[in-house]
C-alpha positions, 0 to 999 in steps of 0.5 A, spaced: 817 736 512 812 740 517 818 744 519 822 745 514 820 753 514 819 754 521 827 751 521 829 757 514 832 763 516 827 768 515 828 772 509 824 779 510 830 783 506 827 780 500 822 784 496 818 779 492 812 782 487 808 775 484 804 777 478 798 774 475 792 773 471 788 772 478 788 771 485 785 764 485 783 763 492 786 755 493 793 759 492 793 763 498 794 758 503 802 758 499 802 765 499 800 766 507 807 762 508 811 766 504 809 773 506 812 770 513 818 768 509 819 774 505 816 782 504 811 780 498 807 783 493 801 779 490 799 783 483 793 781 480 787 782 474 781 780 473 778 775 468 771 771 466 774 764 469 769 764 475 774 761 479 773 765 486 778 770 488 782 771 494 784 778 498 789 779 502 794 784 506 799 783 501 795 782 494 793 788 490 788 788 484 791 791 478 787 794 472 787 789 467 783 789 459 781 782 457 781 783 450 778 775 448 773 771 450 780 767 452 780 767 459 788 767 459 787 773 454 790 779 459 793 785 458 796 787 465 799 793 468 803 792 474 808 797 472 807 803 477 805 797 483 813 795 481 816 802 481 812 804 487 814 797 491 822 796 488 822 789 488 829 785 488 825 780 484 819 779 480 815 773 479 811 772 472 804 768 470 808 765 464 802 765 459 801 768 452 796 771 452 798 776 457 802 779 451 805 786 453 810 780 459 816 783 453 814 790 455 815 787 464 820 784 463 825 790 460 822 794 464 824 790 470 831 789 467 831 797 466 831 798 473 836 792 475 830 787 477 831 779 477 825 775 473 823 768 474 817 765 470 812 761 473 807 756 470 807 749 466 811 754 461 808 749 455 802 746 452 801 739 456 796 737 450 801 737 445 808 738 449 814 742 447 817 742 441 820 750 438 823 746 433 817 745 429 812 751 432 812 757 433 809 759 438 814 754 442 820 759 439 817 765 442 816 761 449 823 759 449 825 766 446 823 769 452 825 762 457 832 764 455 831 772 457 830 770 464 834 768 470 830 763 472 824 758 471 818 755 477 816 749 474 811 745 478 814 739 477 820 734 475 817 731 468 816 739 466 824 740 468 826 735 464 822 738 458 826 744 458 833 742 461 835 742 454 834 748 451 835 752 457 842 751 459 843 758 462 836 759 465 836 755 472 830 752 473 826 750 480 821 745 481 816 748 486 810 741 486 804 744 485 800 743 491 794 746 496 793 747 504 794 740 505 795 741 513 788 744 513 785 739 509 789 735 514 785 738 520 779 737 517 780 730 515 782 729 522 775 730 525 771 727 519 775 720 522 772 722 529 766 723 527 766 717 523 763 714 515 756 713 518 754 718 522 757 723 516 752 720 511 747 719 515 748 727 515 749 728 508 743 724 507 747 719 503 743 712 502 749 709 498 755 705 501 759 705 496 759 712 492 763 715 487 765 722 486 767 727 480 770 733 481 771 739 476 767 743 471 762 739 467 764 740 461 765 735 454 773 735 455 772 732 462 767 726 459 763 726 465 758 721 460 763 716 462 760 716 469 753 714 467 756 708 463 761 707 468 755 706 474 751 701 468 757 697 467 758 697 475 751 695 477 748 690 471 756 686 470 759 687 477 751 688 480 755 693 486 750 699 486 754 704 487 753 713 488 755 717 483 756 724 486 757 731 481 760 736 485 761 743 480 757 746 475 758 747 467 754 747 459 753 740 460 750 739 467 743 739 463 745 733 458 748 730 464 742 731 469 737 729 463 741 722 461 740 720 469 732 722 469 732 719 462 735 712 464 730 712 471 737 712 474 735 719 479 736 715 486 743 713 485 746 720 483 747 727 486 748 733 483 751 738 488 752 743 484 759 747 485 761 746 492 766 753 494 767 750 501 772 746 504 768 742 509 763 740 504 768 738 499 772 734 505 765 731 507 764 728 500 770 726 498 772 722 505 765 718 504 767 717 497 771 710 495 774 714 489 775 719 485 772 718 478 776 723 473 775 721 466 778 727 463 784 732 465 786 732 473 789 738 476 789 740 484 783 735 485 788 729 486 790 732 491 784 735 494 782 728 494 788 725 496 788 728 503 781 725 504 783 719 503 780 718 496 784 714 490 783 718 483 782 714 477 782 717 470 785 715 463 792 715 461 794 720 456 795 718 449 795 722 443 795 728 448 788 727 451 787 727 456 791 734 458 793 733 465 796 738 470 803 736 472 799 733 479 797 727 475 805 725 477 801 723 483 797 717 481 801 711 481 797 706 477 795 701 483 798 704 488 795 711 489 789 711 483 789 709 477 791 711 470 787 706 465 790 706 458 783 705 454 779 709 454 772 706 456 768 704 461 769 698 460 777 698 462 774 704 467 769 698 471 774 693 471 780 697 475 773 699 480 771 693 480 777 690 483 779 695 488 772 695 491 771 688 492 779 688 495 779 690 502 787 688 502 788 693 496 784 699 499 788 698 505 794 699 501 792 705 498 790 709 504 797 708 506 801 711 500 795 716 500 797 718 507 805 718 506 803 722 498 799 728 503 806 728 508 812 728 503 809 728 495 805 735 496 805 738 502 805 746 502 811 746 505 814 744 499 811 748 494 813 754 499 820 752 499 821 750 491 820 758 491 824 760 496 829 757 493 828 760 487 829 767 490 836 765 494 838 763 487 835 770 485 838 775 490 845 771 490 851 776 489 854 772 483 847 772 480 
């Protein structure tokens, strides 16, 4: 897989404009390999999300009102970029609140230019269901005036295979730059566990770590009990790190103070550097993610930490299409109910199973090389284009 681009054929002749709400910088990685691969455009807004942005050679920020305090709320007006650039293709952030996408996408198909979307193109908390909602209707209205679909996963393609008989759709994996990740994974073994610790001034040997806006979706009160159940049923005393920042990290903070529990938990802040987070992550035994996953699975995947968070049921928790990768007992664990107490006694096992933490290591490494690596993600798109530019299409 590590080759599969540098094998391609290289397809400079094609002019590819992305268009999204912002220019995440965990993104760039992805679109350093395709601007190898083909002349590319990346147009982007702005909004309040806080999530650090990347700039480029290919990228150019646009002029975008935010008209809610929804951070997906965006008009965009990339239209004199896409004139002025004459792309064969234009790749659109498939998200509702850009409302003026209908005014993009005829106007791309004015001046004869193919249109794909990419994004999760549905509400993963409550699923897809245009029979029934309206807003469901209008997705798969503006699904089927495409060419194609990027979807970042298989679960996602078969959701919408049945009603876009006419759109093809691709599966671009959703992944990160897992060959740097790598790399930096790679002199982290070199230096060892121990030393790093030592470094880190990490007093605990085993230790657990959250990763995410400390929010009341993503339940991290479930760590403080979890750390309770571990250390008074299991007596295992474990670390508790919180890398991130949020409206609950006061509560947080204050059940620790209040509970006289200080020594064993740290609060990192948010963390914005891949060194640090890769540090934390490869001296951390699992990653504890109560409420939804996204990219962070495989941010510790690649540091060889398994991920444990709640099955979704009834629609919580919202997981991103990266929770494909946690394969109950075999890369993390997916824990049907909801407590602490079904949470404590999957980590109490894999703890105490040195047989099974070895196991895990092994589908971790192989999950990083073939699952998710970058190159797939890249290729998923590529294809995508080859299918665009096509003469019969």
């Amino acid at each position: 897989m590590r080759n599969l681009i540098t094998q391609m054929k290289k397809n400079q002749d094609k002019k590819v404009v992305i268009i999204e709400k912002i220019f995440a910088n965990y993104r760039k990685p992805v679109y350093d390999l395709l601007s190898d691969q083909v002349d590319l455009l990346v147009l982007h807004g702005q909004n309040n999300s806080g999530i650090a942005m990347a700039k480029t050679r290919y990228s150019k920020r646009i002029p975008s009102i935010q008209y809610s305090s929804n951070e997906t709320a965006l008009i965009l007006f990339p239209l004199f970029q896409i004139l002025k650039f004459k792309p064969q293709i234009v790749v659109l952030d498939f998200s509702l609140g850009i409302i003026n996408l209908p005014i993009i996408i005829l106007i791309c198909k004015i001046f004869g230019i193919k249109c794909a979307f990419w994004s999760h193109c549905y509400d993963r908390s409550i699923g897809f269901a245009p029979e029934s909602r309206f807003y469901d209707r209008y997705r798969l209205l503006l699904m089927r005036w495409i060419s194609a679909i990027i979807a970042y996963s298989k679960e996602d393609k078969d959701i919408l295979k049945p009603y876009l008989t006419k759109t093809k759709i691709f599966i671009a994996s959703n992944t990160l730059d897992t060959v740097s990740a790598s790399e930096i994974r790679k002199k982290l073994e070199l230096e060892g566990r121990s030393k790093i610790k030592n470094r880190l001034g990490v007093t605990h040997e085993i230790n657990l770590i959250f990763i995410g806006r400390i929010i009341p979706s993503k339940k991290p009160e479930l760590l403080i009990d979890l750390y309770e159940l571990l250390k008074d049923r299991y007596k295992l005393a474990v670390g508790v790190h919180f890398i991130g920042d949020g409206p609950m990290l006061p509560q947080i903070k204050g059940l620790v103070k209040g509970k006289s529990i200080e020594d064993d938990f740290y609060f990192h802040g948010a963390i914005y550097n891949d060194v640090q987070n890769g540090e934390l992550l490869f001296i951390s035994d699992l990653m504890v993610m109560p409420g939804a996953v996204g990219l962070s699975v495989n941010h510790a995947f690649c540091f060889n930490c398994p991920v444990l968070t709640l099955k979704k049921v009834n629609g919580f928790p919202a997981h991103g299409p990266e929770v494909e990768y946690v394969i109950h007992n075999k890369t993390g664990f997916l824990i049907k109910s909801h407590t602490a107490e079904a949470m404590a006694i999957k980590v109490n096992d894999y703890l105490k199973n040195k047989k099974m933490q070895e196991e895990f290591h092994q589908n971790l490494k192989y999950a990083v090389e073939n699952t998710f690596p970058i190159e797939k993600m890249v290729n998923g798109l590529l294809e995508c284009f080859e299918f665009l530019t096509a003469k019969k299409n």
